[in-house]
N, CA, C and O of each residue as an XYZ file, in Angstrom:
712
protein
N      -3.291     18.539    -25.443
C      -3.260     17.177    -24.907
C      -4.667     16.598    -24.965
O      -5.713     17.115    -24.573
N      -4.445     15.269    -25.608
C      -6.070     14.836    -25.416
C      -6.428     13.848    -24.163
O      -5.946     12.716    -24.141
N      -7.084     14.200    -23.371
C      -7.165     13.748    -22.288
C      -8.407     12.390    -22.505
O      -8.837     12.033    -21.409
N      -9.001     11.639    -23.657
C      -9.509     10.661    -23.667
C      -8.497      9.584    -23.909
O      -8.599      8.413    -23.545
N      -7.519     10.120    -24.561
C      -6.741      9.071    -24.913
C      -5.741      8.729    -23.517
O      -5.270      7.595    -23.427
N      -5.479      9.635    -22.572
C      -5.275      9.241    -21.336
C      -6.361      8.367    -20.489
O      -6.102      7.655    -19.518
N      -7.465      8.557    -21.003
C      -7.986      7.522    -20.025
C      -8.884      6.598    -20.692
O      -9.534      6.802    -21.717
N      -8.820      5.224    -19.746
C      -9.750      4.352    -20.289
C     -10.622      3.699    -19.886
O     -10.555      3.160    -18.781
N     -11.625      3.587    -20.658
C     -13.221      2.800    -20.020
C     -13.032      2.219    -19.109
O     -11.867      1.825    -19.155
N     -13.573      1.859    -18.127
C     -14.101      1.072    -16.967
C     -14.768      0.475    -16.983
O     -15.391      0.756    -18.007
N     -15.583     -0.947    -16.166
C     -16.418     -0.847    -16.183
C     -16.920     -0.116    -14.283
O     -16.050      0.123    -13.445
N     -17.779      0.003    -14.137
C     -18.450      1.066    -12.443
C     -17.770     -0.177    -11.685
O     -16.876      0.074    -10.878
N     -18.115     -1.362    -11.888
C     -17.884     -2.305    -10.491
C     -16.203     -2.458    -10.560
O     -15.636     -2.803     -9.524
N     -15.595     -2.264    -11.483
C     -13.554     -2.122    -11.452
C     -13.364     -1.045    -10.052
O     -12.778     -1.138     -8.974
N     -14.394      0.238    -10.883
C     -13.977      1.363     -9.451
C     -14.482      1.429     -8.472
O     -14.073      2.230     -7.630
N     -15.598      0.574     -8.224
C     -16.171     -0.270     -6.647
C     -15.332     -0.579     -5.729
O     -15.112      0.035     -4.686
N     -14.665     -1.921     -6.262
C     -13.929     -2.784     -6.477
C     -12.802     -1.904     -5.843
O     -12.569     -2.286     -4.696
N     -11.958     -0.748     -6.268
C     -11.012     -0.090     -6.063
C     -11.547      0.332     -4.965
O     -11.269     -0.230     -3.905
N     -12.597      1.627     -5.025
C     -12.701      1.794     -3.285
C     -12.790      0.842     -2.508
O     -12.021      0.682     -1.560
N     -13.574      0.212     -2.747
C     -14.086     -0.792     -1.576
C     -12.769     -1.067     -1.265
O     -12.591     -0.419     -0.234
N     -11.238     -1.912     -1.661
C     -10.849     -1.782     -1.041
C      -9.454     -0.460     -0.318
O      -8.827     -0.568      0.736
N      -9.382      0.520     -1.225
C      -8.983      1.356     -0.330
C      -9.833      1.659      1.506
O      -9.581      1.691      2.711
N     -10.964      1.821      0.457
C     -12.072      2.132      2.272
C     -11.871      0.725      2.957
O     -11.614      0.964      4.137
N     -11.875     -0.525      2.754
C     -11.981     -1.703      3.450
C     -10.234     -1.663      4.666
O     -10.059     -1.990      5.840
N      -9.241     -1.065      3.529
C      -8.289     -0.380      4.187
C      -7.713      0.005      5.278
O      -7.254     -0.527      6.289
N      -7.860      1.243      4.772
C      -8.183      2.442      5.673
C      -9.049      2.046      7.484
O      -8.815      1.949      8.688
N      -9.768      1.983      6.785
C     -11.262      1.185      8.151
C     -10.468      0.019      8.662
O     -10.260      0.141      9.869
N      -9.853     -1.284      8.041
C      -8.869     -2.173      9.229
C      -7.854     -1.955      9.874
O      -7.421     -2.647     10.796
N      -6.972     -0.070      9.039
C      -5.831      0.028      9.946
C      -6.308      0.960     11.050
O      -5.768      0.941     12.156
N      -7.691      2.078     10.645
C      -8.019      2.910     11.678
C      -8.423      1.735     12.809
O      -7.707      1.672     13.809
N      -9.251      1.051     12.714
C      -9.555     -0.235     13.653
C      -9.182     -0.854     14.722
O      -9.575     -0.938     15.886
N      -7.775     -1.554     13.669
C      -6.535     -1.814     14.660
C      -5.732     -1.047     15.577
O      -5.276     -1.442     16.650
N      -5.574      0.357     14.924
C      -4.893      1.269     15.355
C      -5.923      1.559     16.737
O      -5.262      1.381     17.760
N      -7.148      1.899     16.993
C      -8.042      2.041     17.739
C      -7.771      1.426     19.263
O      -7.589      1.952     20.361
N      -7.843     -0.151     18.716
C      -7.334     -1.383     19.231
C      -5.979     -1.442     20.110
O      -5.876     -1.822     21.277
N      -5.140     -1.050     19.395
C      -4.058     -0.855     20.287
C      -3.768      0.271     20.740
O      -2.574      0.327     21.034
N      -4.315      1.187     20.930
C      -4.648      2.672     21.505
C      -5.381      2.628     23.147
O      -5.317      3.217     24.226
N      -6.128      1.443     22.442
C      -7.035      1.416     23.843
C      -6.876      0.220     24.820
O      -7.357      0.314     25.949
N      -6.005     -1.266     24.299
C      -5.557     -1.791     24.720
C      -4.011     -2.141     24.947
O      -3.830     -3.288     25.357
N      -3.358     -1.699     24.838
C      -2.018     -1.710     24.432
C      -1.210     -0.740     25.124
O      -0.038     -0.972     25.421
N      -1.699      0.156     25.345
C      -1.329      1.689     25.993
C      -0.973      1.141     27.667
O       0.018      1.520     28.291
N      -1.920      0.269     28.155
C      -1.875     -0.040     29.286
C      -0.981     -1.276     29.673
O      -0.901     -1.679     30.834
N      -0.338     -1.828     28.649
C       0.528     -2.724     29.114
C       2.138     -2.613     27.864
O       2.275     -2.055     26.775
N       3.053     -3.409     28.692
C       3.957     -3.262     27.623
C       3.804     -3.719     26.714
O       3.703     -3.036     25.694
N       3.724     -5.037     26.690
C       3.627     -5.710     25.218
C       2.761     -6.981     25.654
O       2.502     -7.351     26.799
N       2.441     -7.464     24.620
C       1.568     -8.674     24.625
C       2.424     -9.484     23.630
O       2.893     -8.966     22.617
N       2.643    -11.038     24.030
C       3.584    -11.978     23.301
C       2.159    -12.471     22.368
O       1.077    -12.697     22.910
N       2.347    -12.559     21.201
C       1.273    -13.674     20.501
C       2.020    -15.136     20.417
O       1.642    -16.179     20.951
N       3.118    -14.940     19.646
C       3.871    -15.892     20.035
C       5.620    -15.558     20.520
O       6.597    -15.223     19.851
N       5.506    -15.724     21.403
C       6.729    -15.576     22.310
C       7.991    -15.547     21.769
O       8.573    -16.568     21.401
N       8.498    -14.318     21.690
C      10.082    -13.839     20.758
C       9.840    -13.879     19.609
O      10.836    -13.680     18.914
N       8.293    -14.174     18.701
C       8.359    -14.207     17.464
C       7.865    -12.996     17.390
O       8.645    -12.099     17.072
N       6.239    -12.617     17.703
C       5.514    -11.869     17.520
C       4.517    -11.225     18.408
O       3.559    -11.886     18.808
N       4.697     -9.786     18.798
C       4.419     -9.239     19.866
C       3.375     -8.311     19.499
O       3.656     -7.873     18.383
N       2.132     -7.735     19.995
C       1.585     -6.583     19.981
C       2.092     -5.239     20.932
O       1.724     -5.087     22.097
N       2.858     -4.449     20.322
C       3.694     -3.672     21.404
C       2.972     -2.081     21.026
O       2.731     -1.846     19.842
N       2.722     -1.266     21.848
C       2.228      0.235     21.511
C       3.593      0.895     21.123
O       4.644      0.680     21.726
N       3.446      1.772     19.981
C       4.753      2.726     19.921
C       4.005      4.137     19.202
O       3.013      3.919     18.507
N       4.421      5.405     19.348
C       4.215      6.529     18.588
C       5.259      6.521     17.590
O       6.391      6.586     18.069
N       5.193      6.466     16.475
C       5.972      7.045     15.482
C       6.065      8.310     15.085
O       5.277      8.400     14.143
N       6.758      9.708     15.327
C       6.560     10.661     14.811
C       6.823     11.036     13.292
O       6.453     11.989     12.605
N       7.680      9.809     13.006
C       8.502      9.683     11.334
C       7.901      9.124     10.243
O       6.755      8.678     10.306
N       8.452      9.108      9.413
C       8.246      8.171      8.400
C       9.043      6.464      8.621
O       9.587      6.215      9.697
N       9.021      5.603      7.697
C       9.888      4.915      8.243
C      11.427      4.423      8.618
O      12.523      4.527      8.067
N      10.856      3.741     10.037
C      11.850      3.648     11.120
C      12.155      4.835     11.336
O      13.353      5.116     11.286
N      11.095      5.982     11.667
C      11.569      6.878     12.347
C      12.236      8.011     11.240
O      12.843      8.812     11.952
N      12.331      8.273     10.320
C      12.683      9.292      9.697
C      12.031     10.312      9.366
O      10.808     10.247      9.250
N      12.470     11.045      9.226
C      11.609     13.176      9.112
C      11.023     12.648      9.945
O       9.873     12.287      9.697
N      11.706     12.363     11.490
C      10.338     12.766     12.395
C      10.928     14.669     12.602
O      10.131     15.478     13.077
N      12.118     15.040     12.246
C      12.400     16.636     12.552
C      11.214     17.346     11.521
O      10.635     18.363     11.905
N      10.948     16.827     10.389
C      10.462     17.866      9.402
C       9.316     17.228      8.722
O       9.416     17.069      7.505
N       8.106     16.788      9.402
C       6.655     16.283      8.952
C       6.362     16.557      7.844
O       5.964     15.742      7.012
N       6.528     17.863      7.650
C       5.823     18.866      6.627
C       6.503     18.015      5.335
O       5.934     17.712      4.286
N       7.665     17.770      5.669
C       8.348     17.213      3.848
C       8.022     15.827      3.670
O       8.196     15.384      2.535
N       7.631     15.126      4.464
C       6.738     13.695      4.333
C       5.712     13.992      4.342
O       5.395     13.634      3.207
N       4.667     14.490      4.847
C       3.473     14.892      4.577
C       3.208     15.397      3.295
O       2.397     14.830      2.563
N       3.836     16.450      2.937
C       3.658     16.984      1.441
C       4.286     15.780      0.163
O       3.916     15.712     -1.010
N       5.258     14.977      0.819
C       5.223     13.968     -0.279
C       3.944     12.647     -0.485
O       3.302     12.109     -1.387
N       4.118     12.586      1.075
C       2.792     11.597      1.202
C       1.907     11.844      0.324
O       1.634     11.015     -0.545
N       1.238     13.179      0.419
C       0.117     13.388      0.070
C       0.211     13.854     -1.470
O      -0.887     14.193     -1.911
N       1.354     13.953     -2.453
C       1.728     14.076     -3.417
C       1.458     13.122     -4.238
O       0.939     13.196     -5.352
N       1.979     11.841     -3.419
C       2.523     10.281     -3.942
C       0.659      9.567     -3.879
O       0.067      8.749     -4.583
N       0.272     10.351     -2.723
C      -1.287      9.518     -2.707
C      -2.268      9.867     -3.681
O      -3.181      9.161     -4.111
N      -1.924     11.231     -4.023
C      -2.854     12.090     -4.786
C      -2.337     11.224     -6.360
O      -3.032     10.344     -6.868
N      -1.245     11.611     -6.838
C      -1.130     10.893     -8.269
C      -1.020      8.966     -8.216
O      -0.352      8.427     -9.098
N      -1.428      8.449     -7.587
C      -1.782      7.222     -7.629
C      -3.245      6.892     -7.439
O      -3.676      5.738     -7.428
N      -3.971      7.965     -7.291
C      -5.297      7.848     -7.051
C      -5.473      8.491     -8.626
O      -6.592      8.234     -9.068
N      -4.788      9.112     -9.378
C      -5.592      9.689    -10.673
C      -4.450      8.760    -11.771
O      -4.579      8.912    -12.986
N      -3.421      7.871    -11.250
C      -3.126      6.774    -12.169
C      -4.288      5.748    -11.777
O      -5.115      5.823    -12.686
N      -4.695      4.858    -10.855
C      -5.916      4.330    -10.652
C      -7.499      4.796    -11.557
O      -8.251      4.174    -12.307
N      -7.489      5.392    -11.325
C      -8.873      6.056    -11.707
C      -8.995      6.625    -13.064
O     -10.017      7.131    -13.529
N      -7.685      6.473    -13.742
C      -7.599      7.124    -15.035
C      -7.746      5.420    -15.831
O      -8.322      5.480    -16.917
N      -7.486      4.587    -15.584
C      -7.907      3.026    -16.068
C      -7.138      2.696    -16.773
O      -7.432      1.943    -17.701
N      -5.155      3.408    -16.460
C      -4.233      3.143    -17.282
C      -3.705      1.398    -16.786
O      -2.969      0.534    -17.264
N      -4.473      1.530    -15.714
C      -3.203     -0.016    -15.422
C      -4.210     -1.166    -16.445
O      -5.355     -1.149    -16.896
N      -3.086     -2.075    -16.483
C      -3.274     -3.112    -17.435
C      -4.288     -4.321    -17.086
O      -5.211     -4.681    -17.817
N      -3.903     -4.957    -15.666
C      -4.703     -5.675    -14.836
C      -5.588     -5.492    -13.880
O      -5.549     -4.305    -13.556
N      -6.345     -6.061    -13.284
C      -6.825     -5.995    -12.060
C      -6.041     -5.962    -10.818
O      -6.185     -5.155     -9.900
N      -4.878     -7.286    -10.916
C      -4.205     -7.238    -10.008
C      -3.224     -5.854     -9.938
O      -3.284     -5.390     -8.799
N      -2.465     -5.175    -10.698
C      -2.036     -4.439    -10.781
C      -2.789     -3.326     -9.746
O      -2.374     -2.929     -8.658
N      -4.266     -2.892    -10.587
C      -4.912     -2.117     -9.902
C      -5.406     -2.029     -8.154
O      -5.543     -1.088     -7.372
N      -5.588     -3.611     -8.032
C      -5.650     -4.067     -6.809
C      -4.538     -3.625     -5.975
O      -4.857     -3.133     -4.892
N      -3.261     -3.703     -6.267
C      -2.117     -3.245     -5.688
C      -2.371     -1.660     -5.398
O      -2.786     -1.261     -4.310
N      -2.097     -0.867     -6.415
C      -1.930      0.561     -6.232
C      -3.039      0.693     -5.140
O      -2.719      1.390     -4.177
N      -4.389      0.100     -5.124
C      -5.555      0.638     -4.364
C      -4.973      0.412     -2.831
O      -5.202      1.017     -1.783
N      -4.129     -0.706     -3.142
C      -3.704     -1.134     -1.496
C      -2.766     -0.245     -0.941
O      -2.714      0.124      0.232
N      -2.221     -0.012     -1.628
C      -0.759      0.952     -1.453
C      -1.189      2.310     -0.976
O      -0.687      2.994     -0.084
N      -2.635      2.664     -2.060
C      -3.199      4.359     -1.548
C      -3.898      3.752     -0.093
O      -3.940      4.686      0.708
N      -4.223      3.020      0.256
C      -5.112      2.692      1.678
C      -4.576      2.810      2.674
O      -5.097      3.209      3.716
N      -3.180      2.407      2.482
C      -1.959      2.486      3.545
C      -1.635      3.873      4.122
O      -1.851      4.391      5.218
N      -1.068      4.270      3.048
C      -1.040      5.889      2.816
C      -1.738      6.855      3.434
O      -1.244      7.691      4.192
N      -3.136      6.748      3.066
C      -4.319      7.293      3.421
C      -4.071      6.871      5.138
O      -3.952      7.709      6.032
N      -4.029      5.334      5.335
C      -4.481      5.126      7.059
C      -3.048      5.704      7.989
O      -3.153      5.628      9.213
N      -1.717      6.280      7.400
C      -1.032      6.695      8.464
C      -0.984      7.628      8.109
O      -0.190      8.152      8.890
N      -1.399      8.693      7.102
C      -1.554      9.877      6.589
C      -3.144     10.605      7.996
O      -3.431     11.731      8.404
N      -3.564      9.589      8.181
C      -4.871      9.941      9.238
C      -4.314     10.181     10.452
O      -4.376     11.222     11.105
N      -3.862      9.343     10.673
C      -2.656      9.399     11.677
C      -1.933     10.922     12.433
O      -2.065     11.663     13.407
N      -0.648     10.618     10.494
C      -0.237     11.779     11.079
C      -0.806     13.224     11.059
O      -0.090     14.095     11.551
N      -1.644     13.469     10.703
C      -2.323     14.845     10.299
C      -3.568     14.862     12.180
O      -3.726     15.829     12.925
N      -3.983     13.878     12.287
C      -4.399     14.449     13.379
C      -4.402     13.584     14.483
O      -5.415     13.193     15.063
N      -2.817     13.189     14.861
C      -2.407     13.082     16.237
C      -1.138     13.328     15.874
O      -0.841     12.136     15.963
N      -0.112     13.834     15.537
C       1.023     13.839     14.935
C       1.980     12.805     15.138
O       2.973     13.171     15.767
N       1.959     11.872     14.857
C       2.664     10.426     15.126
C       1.185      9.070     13.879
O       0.023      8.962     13.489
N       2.247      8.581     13.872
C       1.886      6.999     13.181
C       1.497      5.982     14.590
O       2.382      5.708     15.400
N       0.556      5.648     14.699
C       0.999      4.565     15.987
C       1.233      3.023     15.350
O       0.518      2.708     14.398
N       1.969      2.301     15.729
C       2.442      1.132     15.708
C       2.128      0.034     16.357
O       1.314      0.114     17.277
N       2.642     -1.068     16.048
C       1.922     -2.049     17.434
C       1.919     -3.212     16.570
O       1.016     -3.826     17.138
N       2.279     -3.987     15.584
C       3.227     -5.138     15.369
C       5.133     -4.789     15.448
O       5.978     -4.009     15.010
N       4.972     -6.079     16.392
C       6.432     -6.269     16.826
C       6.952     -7.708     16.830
O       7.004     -8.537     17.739
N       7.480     -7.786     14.986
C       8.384     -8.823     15.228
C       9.764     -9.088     14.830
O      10.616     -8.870     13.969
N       9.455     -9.819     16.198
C      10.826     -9.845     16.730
C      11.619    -11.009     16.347
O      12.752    -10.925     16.822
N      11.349    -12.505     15.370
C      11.740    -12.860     15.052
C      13.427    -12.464     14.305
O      14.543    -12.982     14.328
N      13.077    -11.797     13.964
C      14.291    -11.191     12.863
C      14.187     -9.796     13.704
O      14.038     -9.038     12.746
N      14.168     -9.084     14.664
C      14.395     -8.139     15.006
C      14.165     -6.812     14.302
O      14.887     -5.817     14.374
N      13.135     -6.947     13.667
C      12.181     -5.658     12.481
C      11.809     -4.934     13.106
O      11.801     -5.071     14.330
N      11.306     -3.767     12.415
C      10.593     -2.606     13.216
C       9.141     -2.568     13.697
O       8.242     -3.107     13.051
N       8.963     -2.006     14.693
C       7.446     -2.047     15.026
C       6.447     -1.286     13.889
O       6.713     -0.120     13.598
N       5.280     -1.969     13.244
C       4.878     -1.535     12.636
C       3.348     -1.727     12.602
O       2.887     -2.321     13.577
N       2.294     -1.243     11.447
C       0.722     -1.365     11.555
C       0.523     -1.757     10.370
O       1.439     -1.919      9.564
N      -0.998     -2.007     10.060
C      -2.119     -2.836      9.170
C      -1.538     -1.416      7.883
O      -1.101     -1.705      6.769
N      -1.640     -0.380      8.249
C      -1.470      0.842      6.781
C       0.232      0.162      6.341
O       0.387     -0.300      5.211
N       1.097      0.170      7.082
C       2.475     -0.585      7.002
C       2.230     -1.627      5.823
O       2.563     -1.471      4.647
N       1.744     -2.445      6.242
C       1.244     -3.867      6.198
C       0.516     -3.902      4.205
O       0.613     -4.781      3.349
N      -0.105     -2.621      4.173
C      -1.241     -2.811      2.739
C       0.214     -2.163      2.148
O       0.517     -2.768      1.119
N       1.012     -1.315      2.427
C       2.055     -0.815      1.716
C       3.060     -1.587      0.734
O       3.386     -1.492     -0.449
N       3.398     -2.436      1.880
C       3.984     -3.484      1.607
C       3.401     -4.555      0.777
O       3.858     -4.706     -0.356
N       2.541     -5.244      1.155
C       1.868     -5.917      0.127
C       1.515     -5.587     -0.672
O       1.669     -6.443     -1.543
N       0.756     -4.214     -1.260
C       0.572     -4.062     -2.591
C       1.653     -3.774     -3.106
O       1.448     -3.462     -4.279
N       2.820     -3.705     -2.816
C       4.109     -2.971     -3.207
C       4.430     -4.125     -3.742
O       4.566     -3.927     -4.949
N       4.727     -5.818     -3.346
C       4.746     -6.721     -3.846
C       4.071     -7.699     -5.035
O       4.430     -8.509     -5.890
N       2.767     -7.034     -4.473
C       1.956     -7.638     -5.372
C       2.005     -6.909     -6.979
O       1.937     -7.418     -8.098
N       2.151     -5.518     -6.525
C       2.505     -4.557     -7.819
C       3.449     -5.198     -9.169
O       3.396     -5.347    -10.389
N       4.220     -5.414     -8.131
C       5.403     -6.068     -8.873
C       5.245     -7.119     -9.155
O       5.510     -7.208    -10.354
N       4.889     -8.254     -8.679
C       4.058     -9.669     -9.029
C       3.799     -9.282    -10.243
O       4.298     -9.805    -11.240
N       2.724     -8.010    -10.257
C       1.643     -7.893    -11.460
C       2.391     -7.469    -12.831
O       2.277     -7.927    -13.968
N       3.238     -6.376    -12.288
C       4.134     -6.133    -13.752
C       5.192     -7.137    -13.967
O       5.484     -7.407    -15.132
N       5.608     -7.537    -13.308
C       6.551     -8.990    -13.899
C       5.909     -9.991    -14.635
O       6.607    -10.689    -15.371
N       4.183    -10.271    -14.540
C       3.629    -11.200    -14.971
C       3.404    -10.789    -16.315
O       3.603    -11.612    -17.208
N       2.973     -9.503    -16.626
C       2.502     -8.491    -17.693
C       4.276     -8.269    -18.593
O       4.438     -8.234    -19.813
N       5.305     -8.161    -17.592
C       6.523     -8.126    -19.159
C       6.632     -9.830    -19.129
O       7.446     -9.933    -20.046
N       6.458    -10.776    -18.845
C       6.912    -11.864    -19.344
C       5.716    -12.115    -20.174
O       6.140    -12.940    -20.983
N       4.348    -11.875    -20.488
C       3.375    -12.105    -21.265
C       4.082    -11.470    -22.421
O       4.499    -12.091    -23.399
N       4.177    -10.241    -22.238
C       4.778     -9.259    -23.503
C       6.054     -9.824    -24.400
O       6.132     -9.945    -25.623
N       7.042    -10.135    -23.352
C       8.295    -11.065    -24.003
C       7.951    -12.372    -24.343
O       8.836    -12.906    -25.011
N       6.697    -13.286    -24.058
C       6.379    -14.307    -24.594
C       5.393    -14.082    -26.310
O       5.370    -14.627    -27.414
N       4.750    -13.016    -25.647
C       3.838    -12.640    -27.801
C       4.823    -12.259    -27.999
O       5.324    -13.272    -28.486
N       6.025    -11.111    -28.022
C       6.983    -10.550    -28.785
C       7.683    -12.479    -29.461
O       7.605    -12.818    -30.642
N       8.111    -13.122    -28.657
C       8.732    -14.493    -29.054
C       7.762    -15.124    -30.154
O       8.171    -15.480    -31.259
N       6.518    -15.219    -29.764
C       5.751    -15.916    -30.502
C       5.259    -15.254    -31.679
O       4.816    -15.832    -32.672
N       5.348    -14.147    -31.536
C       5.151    -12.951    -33.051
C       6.596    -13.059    -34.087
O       6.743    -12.976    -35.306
N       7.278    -13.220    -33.262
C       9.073    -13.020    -34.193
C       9.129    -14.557    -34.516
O       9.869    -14.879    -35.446
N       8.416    -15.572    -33.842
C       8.698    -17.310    -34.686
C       7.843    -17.196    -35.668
O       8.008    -17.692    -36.783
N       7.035    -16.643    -35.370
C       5.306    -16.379    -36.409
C       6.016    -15.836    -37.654
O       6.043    -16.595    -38.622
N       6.470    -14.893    -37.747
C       7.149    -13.656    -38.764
C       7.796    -14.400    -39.713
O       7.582    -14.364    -40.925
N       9.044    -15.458    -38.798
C       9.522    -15.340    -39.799
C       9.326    -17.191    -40.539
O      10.206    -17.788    -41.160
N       7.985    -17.702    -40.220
C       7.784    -19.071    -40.389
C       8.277    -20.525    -40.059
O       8.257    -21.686    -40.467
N       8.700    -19.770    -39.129
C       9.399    -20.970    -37.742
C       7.747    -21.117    -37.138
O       6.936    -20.191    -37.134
N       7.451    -22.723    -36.568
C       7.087    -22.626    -35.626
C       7.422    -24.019    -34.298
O       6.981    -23.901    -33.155
C-alpha cells in the first residue's frame, strides 16, 4: 500500500485551523459543563426563556437519550474508535473542502468533550433543556455533534452537485452542444 497516495499536502495553517477548533471545542463544552456543575446543581432549573428554553442539570450515564447507560465499555470503545479514525481521515488531507474539514473537526470536539466526561466522572452532564418541542436535555459537545453533522452534509451535497454540474458541462462539451 502506498501510503503517499493516501495522503495529501496541507498547507500547516489547514491543521491549525483544525485544532484550533477541535481545542476551541472541547474548552467551550468543558467550560459550560463546569458552569452548570457549579451553578445548576443548586437549583432546579433556570427558565432563559420560559417553556422554550431552560438551563436544567442532568447526569447522563448513556449515550444518547440515555442508551448503554448498562454497558459504557461498548460506547466508549466505539466512541473512541469513531474519534480515533476521524482524526486520521482529517489529518490525512483526504477531505475535499475546508468546510467539510471544518465539520469532521467539530464532530471530533464533541466526541472528545463527552468522551472527558465519560471516562472521568462516569456520566455526560447535560444542561440545555428545550422544551419547546419537548427534546432531550443536552450540552455544547451535543451541540458541535450535531452541527458539524449538518454542516458535513451541507459540504458533501455542495461537492456532488459541483461534480453533477462539470459531469453536465463535460457531456454538453463532448458532444458539441453548448
Amino acid at each position: 500500500m502506498d501510503f503517499k497516495k493516501l495522503i495529501r499536502k496541507r498547507k500547516p495553517s489547514e491543521y491549525f485551523l483544525y485544532l484550533g477548533v477541535i481545542a476551541l471545542g472541547v474548552f467551550l463544552d468543558q467550560l459550560t459543563k463546569w458552569l452548570a456543575v457549579e451553578y445548576l446543581t443548586k437549583v432546579t432549573t433556570v427558565p432563559i426563556i420560559k417553556g422554550v428554553i431552560h438551563l436544567t442539570y442532568l447526569e447522563n450515564p448513556g449515550a444518547a437519550f440515555g442508551s448503554f447507560a448498562d454497558s459504557p465499555w461498548v460506547f466508549n470503545t466505539v466512541s473512541t474508535v469513531a474519534i480515533i479514525a476521524m482524526l486520521l481521515y482529517l489529518f490525512s488531507g483526504r477531505s475535499s473542502t475546508v468546510l467539510e474539514a471544518v465539520s469532521v473537526a467539530m464532530i471530533i470536539s464533541g466526541g472528545i468533550g463527552n468522551m472527558i466526561d465519560r471516562l472521568s466522572l462516569g456520566y455526560v452532564v447535560d444542561f440545555i433543556d428545550f422544551r419547546l418541542i419537548n427534546f432531550a436535555v443536552f450540552n455544547g459537545a451535543d451541540s458541535f455533534v450535531c452541527v458539524g453533522a449538518g454542516l458535513l452534509i451541507l459540504s458533501l451535497s455542495l461537492e456532488l452537485a459541483r461534480e453533477v454540474k462539470a459531469e453536465r458541462s463535460h457531456t454538453k462539451g463532448g458532444d458539441g452542444e453548448n
